[in-house]
C-alpha positions in Angstrom: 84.2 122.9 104.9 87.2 123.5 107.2 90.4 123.6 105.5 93.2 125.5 107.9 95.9 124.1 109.6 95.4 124.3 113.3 98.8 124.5 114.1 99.4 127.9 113.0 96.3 129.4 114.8 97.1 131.9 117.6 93.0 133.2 116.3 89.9 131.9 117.1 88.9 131.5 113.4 88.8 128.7 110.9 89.6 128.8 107.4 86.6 126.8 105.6 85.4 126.7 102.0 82.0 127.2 101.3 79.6 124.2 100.0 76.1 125.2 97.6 74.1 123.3 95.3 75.7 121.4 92.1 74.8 122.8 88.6 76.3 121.3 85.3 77.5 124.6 84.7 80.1 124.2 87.0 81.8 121.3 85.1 83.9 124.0 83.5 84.9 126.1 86.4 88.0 124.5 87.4 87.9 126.2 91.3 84.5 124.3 91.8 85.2 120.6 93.1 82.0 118.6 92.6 81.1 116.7 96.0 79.1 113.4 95.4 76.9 112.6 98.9 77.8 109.4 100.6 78.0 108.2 104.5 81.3 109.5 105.0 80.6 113.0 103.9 76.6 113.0 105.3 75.7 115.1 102.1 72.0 115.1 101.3 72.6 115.9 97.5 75.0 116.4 94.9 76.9 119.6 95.9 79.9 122.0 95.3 82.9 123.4 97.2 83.4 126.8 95.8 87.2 127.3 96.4 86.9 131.1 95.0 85.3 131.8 97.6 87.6 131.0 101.0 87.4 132.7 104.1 87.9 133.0 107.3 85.1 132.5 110.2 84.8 132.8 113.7 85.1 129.5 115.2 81.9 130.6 117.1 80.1 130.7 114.3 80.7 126.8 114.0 78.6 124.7 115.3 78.0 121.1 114.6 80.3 119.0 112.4 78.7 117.1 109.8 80.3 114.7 107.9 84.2 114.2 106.5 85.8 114.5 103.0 87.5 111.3 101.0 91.4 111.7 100.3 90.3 111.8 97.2 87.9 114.8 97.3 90.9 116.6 99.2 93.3 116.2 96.3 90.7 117.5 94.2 90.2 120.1 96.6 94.0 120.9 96.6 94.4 121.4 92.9 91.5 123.7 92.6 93.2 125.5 95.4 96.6 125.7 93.8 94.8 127.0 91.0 92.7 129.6 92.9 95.8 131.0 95.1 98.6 130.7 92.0 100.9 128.8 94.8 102.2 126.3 92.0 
């Protein structure tokens, strides 16, 4: 999942957050943000985006979009970051 602002890159790299597999365990790890599949997002199963782990790709690397995440999953997203980076 992309998450950088493209205003402030000069780089040819994108800032994404990885996606894997849902477990239950992950209820209580408050940097994973559960990601439910539906026609916005094109997910074929329940998943996870691991905010621990951001990072920064080459924009090569990229090559098909696939889908788009609610408002919603983005506040979700935002908090887990916050909590991640200690930026709050």
């Amino acid at each position: 999942m992309i998450v950088n602002n493209n205003a402030i890159g000069v780089l040819p790299l994108k800032v994404i957050i990885p996606i894997t597999d849902w477990k239950e365990s992950f209820n209580i790890r408050p940097w994973m943000v559960r990601l439910d599949p539906n026609n916005e997002n094109r997910l074929v199963k329940i998943s996870a985006a691991d905010t621990f782990q951001i990072r920064s790709v080459a924009e090569s690397r990229l090559t098909k979009k696939v889908g788009l995440i609610n408002e919603d999953n983005l506040v979700l997203l935002e908090k887990a970051l916050t909590i991640v980076l200690k930026i709050r």
